[in-house]
ZAKESE-718421 format. One record per residue (C-alpha): residue number from 1; residue in three letters; x, y, z. Coordinates in Angstrom, 1 decimal, padded with zeros to 4 digits. Layout:
 num residuo   east  north     up
 NUM     Ala      X      Y      Z
...
! end
This chain:
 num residuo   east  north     up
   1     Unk  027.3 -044.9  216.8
   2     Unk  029.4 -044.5  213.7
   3     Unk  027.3 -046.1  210.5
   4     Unk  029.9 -048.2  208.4
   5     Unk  030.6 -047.1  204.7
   6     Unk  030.0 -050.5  203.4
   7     Unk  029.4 -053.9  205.1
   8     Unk  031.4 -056.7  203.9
   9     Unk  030.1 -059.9  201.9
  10     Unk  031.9 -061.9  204.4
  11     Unk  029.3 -060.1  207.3
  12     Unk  026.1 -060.3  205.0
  13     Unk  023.9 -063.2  205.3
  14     Unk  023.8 -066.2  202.9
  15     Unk  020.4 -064.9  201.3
  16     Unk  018.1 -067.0  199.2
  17     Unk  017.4 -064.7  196.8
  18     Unk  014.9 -067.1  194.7
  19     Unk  012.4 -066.5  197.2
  20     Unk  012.9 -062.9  196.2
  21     Unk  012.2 -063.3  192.8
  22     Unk  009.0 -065.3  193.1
  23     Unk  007.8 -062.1  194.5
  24     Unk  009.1 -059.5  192.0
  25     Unk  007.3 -058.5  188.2
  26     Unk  010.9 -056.7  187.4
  27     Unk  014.2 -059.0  186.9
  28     Unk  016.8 -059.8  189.8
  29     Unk  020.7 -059.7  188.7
  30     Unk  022.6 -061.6  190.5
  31     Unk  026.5 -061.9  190.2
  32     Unk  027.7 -063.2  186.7
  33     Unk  024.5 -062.7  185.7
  34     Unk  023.2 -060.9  182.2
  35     Unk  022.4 -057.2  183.2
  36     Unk  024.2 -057.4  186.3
  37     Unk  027.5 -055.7  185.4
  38     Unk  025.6 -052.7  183.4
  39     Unk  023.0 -052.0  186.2
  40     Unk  025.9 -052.5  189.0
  41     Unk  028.0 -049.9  187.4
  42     Unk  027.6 -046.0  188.7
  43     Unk  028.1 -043.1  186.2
  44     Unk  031.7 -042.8  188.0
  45     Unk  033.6 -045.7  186.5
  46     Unk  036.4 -045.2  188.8
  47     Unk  034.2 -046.4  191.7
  48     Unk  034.2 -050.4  191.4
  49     Unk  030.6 -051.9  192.9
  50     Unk  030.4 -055.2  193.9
  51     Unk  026.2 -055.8  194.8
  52     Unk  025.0 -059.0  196.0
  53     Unk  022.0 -058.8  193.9
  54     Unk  020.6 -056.2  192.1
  55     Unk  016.7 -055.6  191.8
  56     Unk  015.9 -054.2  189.0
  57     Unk  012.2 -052.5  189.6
  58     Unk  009.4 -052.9  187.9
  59     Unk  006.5 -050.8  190.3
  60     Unk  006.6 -049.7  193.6
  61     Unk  005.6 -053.2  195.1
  62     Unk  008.5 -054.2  193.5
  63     Unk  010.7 -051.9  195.7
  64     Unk  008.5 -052.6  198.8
  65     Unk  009.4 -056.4  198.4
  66     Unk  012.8 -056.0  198.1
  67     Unk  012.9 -053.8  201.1
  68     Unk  011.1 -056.3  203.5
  69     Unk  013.3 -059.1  201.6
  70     Unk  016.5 -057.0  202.7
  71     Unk  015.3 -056.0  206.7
  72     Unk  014.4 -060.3  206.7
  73     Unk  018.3 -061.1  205.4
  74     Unk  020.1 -058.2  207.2
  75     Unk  021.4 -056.8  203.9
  76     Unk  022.1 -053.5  203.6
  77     Unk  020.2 -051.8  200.8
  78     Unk  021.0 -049.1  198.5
  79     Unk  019.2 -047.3  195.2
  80     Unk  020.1 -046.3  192.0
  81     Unk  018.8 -044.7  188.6
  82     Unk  021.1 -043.3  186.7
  83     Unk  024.1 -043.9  189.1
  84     Unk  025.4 -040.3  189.5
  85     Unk  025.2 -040.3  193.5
  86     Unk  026.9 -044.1  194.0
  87     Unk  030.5 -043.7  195.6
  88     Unk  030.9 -046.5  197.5
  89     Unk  031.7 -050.5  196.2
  90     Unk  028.1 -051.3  197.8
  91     Unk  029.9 -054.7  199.1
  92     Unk  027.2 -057.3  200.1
  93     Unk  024.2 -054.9  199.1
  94     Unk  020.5 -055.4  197.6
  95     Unk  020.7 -053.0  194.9
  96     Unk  017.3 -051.8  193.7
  97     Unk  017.8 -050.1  190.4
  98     Unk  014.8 -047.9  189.7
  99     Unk  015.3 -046.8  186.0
 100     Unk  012.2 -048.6  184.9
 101     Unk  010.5 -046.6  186.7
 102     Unk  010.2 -043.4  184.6
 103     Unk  006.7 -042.1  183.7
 104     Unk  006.9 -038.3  182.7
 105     Unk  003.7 -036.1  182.9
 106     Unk  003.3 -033.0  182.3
 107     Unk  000.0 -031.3  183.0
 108     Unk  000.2 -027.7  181.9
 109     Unk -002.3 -024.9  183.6
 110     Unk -003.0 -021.1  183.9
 111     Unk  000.1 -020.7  186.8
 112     Unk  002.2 -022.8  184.4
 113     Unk  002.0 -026.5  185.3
 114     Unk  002.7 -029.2  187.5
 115     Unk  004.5 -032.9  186.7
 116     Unk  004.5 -036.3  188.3
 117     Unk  007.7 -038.4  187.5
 118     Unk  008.5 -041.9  188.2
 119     Unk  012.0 -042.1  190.6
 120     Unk  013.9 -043.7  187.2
 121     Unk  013.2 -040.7  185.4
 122     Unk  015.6 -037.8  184.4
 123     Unk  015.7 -034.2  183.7
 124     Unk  016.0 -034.5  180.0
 125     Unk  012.4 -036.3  179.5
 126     Unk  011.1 -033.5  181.9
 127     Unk  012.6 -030.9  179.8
 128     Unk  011.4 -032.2  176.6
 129     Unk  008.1 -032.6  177.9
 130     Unk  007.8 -029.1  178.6
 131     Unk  009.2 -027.9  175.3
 132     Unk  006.2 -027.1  173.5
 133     Unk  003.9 -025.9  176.7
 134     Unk  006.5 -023.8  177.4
 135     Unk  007.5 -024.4  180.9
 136     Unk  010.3 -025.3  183.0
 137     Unk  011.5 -027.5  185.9
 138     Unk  014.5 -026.4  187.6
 139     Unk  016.8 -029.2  186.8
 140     Unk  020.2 -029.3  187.4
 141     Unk  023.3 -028.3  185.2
 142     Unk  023.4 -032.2  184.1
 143     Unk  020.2 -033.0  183.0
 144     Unk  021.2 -036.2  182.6
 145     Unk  020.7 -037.3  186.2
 146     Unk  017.1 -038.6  188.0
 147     Unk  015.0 -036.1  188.9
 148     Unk  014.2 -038.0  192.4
 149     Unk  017.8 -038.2  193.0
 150     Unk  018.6 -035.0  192.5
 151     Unk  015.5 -033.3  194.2
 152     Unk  016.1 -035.2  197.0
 153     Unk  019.3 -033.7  197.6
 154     Unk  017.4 -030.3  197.1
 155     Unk  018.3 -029.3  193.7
 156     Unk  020.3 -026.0  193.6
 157     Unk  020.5 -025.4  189.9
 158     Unk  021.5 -022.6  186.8
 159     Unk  018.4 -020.7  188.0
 160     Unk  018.5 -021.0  191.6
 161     Unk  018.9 -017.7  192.5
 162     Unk  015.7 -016.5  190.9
 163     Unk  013.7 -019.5  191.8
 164     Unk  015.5 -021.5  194.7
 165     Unk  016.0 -025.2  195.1
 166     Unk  014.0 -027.2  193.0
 167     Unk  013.1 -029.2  196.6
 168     Unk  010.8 -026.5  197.7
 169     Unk  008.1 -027.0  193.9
 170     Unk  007.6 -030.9  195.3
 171     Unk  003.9 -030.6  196.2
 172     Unk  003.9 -034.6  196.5
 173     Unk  006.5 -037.7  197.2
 174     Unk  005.7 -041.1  196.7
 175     Unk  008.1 -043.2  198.8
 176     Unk  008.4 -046.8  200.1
 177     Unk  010.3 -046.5  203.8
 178     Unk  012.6 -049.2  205.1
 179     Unk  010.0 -050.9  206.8
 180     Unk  008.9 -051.4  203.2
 181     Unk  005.6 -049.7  203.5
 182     Unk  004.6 -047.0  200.4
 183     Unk  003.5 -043.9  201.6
 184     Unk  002.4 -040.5  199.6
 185     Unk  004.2 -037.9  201.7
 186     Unk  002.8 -034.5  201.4
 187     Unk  002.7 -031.0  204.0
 188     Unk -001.0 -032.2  204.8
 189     Unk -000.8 -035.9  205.1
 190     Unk  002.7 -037.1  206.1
 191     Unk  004.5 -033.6  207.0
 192     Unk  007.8 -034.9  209.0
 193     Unk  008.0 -037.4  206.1
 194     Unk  007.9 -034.6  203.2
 195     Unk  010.5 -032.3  205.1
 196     Unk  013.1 -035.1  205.6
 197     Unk  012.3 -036.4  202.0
 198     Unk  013.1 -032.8  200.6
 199     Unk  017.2 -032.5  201.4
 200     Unk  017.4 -035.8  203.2
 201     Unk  018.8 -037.5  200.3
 202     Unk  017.5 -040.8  200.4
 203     Unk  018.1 -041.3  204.5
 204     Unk  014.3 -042.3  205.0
 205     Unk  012.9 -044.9  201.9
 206     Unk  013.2 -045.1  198.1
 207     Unk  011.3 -042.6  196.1
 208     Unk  009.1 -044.2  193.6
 209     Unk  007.6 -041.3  192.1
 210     Unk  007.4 -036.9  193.0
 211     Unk  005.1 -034.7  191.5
 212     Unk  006.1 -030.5  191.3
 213     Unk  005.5 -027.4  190.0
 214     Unk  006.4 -026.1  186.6
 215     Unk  007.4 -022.6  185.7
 216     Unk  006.0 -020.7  182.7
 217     Unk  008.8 -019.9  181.2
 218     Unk  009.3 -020.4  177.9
 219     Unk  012.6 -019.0  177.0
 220     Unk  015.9 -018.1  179.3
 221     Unk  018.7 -015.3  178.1
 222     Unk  021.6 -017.7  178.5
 223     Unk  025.0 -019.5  177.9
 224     Unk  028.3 -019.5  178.6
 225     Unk  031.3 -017.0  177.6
 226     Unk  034.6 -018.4  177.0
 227     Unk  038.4 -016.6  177.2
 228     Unk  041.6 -017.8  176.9
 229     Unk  044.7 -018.3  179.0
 230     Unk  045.5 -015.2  178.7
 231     Unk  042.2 -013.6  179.9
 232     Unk  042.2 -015.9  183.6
 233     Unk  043.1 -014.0  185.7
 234     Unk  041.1 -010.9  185.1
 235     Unk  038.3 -012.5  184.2
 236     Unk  038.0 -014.3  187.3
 237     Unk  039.0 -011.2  189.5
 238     Unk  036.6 -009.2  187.4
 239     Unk  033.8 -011.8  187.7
 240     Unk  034.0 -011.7  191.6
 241     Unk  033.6 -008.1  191.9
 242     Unk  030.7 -008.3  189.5
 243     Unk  028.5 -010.9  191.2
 244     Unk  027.5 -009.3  194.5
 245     Unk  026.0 -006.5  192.0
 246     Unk  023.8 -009.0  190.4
 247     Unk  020.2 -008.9  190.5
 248     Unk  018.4 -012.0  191.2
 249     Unk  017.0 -012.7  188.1
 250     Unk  020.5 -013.9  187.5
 251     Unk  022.5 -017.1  187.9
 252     Unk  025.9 -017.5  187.4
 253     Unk  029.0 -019.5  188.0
 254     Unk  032.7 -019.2  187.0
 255     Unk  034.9 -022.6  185.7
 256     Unk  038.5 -022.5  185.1
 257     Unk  038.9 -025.5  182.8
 258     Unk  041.2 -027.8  181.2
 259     Unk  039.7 -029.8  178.3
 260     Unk  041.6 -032.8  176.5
 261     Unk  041.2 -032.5  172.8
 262     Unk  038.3 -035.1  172.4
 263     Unk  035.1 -035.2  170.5
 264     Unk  032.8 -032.8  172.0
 265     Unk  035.1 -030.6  172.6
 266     Unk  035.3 -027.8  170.7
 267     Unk  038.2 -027.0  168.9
 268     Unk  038.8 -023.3  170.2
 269     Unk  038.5 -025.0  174.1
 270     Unk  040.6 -028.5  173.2
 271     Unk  043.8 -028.9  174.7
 272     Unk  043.8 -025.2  176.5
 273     Unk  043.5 -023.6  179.9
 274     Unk  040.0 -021.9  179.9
 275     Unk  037.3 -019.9  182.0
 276     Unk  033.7 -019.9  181.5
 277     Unk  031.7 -017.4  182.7
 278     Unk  027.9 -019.5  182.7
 279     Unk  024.8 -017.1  183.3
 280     Unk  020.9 -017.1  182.6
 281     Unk  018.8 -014.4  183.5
 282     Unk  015.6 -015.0  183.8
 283     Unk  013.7 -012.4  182.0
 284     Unk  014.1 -010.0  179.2
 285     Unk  016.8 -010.6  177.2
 286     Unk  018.1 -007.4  176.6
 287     Unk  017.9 -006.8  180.0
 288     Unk  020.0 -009.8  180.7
 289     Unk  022.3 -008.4  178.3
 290     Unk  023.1 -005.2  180.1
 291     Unk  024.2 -007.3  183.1
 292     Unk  026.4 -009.8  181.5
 293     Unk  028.0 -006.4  179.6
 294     Unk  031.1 -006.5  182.4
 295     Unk  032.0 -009.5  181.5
 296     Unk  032.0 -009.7  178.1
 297     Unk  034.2 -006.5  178.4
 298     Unk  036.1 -008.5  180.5
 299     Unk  038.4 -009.8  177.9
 300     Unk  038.4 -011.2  174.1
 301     Unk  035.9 -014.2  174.2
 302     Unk  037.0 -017.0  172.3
 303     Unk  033.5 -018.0  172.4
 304     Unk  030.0 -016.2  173.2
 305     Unk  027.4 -018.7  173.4
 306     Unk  024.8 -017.0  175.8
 307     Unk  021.9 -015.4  174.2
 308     Unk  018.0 -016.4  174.1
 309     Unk  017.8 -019.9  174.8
 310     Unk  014.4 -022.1  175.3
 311     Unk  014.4 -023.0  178.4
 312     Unk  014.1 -026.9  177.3
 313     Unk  017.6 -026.5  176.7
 314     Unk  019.0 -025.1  179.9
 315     Unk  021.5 -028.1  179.9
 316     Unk  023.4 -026.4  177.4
 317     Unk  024.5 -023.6  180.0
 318     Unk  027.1 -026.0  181.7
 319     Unk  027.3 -028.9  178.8
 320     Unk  028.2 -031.0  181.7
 321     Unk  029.5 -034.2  180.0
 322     Unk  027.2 -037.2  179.6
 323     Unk  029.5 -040.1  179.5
 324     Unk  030.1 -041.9  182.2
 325     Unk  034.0 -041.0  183.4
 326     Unk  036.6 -041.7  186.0
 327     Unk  036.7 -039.3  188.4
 328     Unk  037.6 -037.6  191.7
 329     Unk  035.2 -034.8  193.0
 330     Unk  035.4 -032.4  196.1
 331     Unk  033.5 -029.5  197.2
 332     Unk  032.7 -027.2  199.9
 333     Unk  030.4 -023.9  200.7
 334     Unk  031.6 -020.1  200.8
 335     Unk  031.0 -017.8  202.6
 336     Unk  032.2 -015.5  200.0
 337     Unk  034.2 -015.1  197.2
 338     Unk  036.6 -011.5  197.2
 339     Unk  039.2 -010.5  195.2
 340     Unk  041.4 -011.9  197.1
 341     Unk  040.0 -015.4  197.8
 342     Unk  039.8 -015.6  193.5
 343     Unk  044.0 -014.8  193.6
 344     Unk  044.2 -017.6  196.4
 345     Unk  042.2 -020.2  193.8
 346     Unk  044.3 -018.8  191.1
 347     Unk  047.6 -019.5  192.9
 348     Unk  046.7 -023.4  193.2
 349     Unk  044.8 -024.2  190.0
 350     Unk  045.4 -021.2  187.8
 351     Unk  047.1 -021.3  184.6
 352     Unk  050.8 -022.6  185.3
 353     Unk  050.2 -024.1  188.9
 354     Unk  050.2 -028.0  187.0
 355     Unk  046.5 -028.2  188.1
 356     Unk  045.4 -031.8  187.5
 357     Unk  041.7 -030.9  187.9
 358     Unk  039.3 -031.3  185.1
 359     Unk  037.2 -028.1  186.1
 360     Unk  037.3 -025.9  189.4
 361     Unk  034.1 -024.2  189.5
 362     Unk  032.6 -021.3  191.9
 363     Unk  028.8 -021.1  192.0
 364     Unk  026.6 -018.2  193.0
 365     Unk  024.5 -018.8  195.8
 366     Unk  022.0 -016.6  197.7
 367     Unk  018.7 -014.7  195.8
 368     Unk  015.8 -016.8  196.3
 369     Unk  017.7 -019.8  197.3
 370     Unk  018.6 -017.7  200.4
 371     Unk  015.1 -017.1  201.4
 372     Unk  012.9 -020.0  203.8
 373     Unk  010.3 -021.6  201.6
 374     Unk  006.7 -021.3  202.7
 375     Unk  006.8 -025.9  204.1
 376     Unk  010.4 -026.3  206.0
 377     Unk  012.3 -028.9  204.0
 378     Unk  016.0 -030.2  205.5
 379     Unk  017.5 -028.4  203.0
 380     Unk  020.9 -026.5  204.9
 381     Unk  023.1 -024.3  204.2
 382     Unk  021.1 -021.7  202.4
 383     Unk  023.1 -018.9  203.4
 384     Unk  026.5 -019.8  202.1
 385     Unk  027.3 -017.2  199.4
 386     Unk  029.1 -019.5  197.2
 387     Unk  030.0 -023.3  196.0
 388     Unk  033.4 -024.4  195.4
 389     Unk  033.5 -028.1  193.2
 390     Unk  036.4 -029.9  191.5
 391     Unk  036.5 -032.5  189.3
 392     Unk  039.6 -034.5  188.2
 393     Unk  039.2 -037.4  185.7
 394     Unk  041.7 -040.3  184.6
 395     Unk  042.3 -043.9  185.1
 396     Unk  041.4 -045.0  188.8
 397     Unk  045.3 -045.6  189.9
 398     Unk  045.9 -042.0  188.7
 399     Unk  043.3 -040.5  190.6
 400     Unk  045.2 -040.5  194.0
 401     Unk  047.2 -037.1  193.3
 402     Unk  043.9 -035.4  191.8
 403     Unk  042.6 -036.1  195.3
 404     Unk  045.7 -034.5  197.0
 405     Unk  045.5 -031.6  194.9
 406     Unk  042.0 -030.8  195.6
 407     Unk  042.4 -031.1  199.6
 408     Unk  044.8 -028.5  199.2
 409     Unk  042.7 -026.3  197.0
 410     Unk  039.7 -026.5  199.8
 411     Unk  042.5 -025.7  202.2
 412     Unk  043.5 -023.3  200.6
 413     Unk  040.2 -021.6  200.3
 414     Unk  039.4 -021.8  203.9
 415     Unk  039.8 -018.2  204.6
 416     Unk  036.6 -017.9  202.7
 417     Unk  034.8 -020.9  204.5
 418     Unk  030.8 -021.4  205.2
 419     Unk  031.4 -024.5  206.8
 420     Unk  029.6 -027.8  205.5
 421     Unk  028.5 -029.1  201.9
 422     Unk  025.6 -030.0  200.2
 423     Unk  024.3 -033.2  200.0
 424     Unk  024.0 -033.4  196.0
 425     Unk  027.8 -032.6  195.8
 426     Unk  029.1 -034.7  199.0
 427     Unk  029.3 -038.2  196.8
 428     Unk  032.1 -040.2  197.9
 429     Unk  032.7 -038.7  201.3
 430     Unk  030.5 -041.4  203.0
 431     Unk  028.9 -040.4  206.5
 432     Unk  031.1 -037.5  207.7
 433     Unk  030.0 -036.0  203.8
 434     Unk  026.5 -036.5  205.0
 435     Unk  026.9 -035.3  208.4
 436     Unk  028.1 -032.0  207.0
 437     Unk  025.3 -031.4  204.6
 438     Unk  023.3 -030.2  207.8
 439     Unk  023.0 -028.4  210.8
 440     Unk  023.3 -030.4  214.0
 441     Unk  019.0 -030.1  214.5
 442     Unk  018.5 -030.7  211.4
 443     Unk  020.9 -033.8  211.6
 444     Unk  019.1 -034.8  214.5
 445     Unk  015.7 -034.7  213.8
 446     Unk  017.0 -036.8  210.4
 447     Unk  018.3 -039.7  212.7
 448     Unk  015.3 -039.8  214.7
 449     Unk  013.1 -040.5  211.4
 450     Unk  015.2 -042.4  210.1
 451     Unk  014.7 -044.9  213.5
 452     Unk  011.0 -044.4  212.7
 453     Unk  011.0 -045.3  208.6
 454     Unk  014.0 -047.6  208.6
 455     Unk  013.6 -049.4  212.0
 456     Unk  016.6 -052.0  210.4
 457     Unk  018.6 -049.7  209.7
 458     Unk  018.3 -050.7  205.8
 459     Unk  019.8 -047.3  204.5
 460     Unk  023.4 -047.6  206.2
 461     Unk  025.9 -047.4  202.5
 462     Unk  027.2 -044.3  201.7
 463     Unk  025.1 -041.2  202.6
 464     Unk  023.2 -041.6  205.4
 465     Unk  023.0 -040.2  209.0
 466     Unk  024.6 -041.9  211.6
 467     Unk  022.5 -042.7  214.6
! end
């Protein structure tokens, strides 16, 4: 049965959601409300939400009542922290918001560490956190975002080739289900739990809180080299012969990129058409150095920022932007990335082509993330070679052609093809997005927790499996 992106306030029950709050220690925002606009509202601004209520969580009990509050009313439920993953107008939903929810501890030891986080906290505490220990968590390239959130979705970050999916350190979840009982999932005590929990993307319950392992890893070699128009082309052709001779202490990614002259921006990139070569290598720096050597040969940088870096400051790799934006977003896996697939991605959103996108990036893949971890996890898709993302950003009526324009880039590409997506970069494409972040067992065995955990069918907006 085919799950519905959203279910209509006109279908939702008329609930009472006084009887809700009696119950609750954190506030509940209801329409028209002070705090409900700002918690309603997802990082992408061109998405318009329109909640029934949100919750606004103080504790875990908190979450669990709004869950068994939701299952009574038939309302559809959905989560948020720091609204990065919301893509749908969540019509007639209980939102539970989970930003209060951010304890950040770090407990360093002789294999480097371990840290439990509350499901409202992001990256950037983590990171700070393990400045002066000197460890590191393998966040994303936006360490802006929730760790749960992100984790959940498996994590495939600027190291992932040397360490893997930042899924496969969780030693611990902490979860309310949708029948709105909290669990501690682990290997030992709740094992089918921890394996949909890790990659599963929020199909089964709410994470409260996750505890994982640290690195000890004080320092990175890393950064970002940037060329001009006029270096595109070979840079990019040169940059996919040069990956598949990469060892995997390294991590990189390519970005063709068109930045409006903004603050932020700085003045060498405003107003051009760019590529970024982003890299860290994971050990000794000169080392790293040697490696990156073709590429800084590859052309005249018009900025080298990669060089030692503390690890706390891995963010700085990708400066993904912070603000919340407009946007349009598509992706999609590769199986590889020849010299001829990168003159294929030049010819639709190379320099002169009247690319609308923001950034079209190609990602790295394979190393470690390649390998199975040690405890099974529903993480897919580890073989693809490659991921392909785009990003286009304007006003929400201008959005349309950005869309256009980036369905014929993946068609375009589909030569190269690994089939499928990952869940972290599938926002906006609903269930079939969802659907395609797995294999069909792995999709299966999903759906049949998902009848066990969330026997009302609580998790049905946006991404979850269909059943």
């Amino acid at each position: 049965m085919e799950i519905p992106a959203t279910l209509a306030p006109e279908n939702t029950p008329n609930a009472g959601f006084d009887a809700l709050r009696r119950n609750l220690s954190g506030p509940l925002h209801e329409p028209g409300e002070p705090g409900y606009a700002e918690l309603a509202t997802p990082w992408n601004l061109a998405v318009a939400t329109s909640p029934a209520a949100v919750l606004e969580a103080a504790n875990a009990q908190d979450v669990s009542e709004g869950l068994r509050f939701a299952a009574a009313n038939g309302l559809p439920v959905a989560v948020q922290a720091t609204g990065h993953g919301i893509a749908s107008d969540l019509a007639g939903t209980l939102l539970i918001h989970t930003r209060s929810l951010n304890r950040c501890e770090v407990s360093p030891n002789g294999n480097g560490g371990s840290a439990y986080t509350g499901s409202g906290t992001t990256w950037t505490s983590v990171l700070e956190a393990c400045a002066d220990p000197g460890l590191a968590g393998l966040c994303g390239s936006a360490p802006g975002v929730s760790v749960a959130g992100y984790t959940s979705g498996g994590g495939i970050g600027p190291m992932a080739r040397t360490f893997g999916a930042a899924s496969d350190r969780v030693t611990a979840i902490d979860v309310v289900t949708g029948d709105g009982v909290l669990r501690r999932a682990t290997a030992e005590s709740e094992p089918e739990l921890f394996w949909g929990l890790r990659g599963g993307k929020g199909s089964l319950g709410i994470i409260t809180g996750m505890e994982f392992g640290l690195l000890p890893l004080p320092m990175v070699y890393g950064g970002a080299l940037f060329f001009g128009t006029d270096s595109v082309e070979r840079v990019l052709r040169i940059w996919a012969q040069w990956c598949p001779t990469l060892p995997r202490a390294a991590t990189t990614s390519v970005a063709l990129m068109q930045l409006p002259p903004m603050p932020g921006v700085p003045a060498p990139l405003a107003g051009k058409f760019t590529i970024a070569v982003r890299y860290v290598y994971a050990g000794d720096p000169d080392d790293g150095g040697s490696w990156l050597a073709p590429m800084r040969a590859a052309g005249e940088p018009i900025m080298d920022a990669v060089g030692p870096l503390p690890s706390s400051m891995i963010g700085m790799v990708h400066s993904d932007p912070e603000d919340s934006l407009p946007a349009a977003e598509a992706s999609a896996l590769l199986a590889d990335f020849p010299e001829a697939a990168a003159e294929a991605l030049l010819d639709c959103a190379g320099p002169g082509t009247h690319s609308p996108q923001l950034m079209v990036e190609i990602r790295q893949f394979g190393g470690a993330l390649s390998d199975e971890p040690d405890i099974p996890s529903a993480l897919c898709h580890r073989q693809a070679g490659y991921g392909l993302y785009t990003v286009g950003v304007a006003a929400p009526p201008e959005l349309a052609p950005i869309r256009s324009h980036a369905a014929g880039l993946l068609q375009s590409m589909s030569g190269w093809a690994y089939g499928g997506t990952l869940p972290n970069f599938s926002a906006g494409t609903g269930a079939a997005g969802f659907n395609a972040s797995y294999t069909a067992q792995t999709l299966d065995q999903l759906k049949e927790l998902a009848g066990r955990f969330d026997p009302d069918r609580l998790f049905r907006v946006g991404q979850v499996p269909t059943r």
